[in-house]
C-alpha angles and dihedrals in degrees: 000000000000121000129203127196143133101231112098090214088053089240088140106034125129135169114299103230123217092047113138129191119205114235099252096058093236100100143028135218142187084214121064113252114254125223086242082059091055085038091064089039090061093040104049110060077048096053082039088053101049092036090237132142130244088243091038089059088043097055081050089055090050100045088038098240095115127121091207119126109252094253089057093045094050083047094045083051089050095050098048098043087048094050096051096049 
């Protein structure tokens, strides 16, 4: 938890809001994290493991020759579509 005062002696501190954790524990944030943010969190080191683009694994998906799990390939639809919009 982080803690925020003025007293050099932290008489007065108290939790600083707005502080989010990722999920993974490795970052902060003053914003939430989203699902899309745990989304990308679960795609890229997939993309990253198969060499693929973003727009490669997303012709797969489309032509139904992906390895993705469902939940990824339904992700990898949202963000192109909403990209291109």
């Amino acid at each position: 938890m982080i803690f925020t005062g003025k007293s050099a002696d932290g008489s007065d501190m108290y939790p600083a809001m707005g502080v989010f954790v990722r999920p993974d524990g490795e970052e902060w944030s003053n914003m939430p994290y989203t699902k899309e943010d745990k989304m990308w969190q679960k795609l890229y080191p997939e993309l990253a493991k198969r060499r693929h683009s973003l727009k490669v694994e997303y012709d797969l998906v489309l032509t139904k020759n992906s390895t993705l799990s469902r939940r990824l390939r339904d992700f990898v639809i949202h963000l192109m579509t909403y990209n291109n919009d």
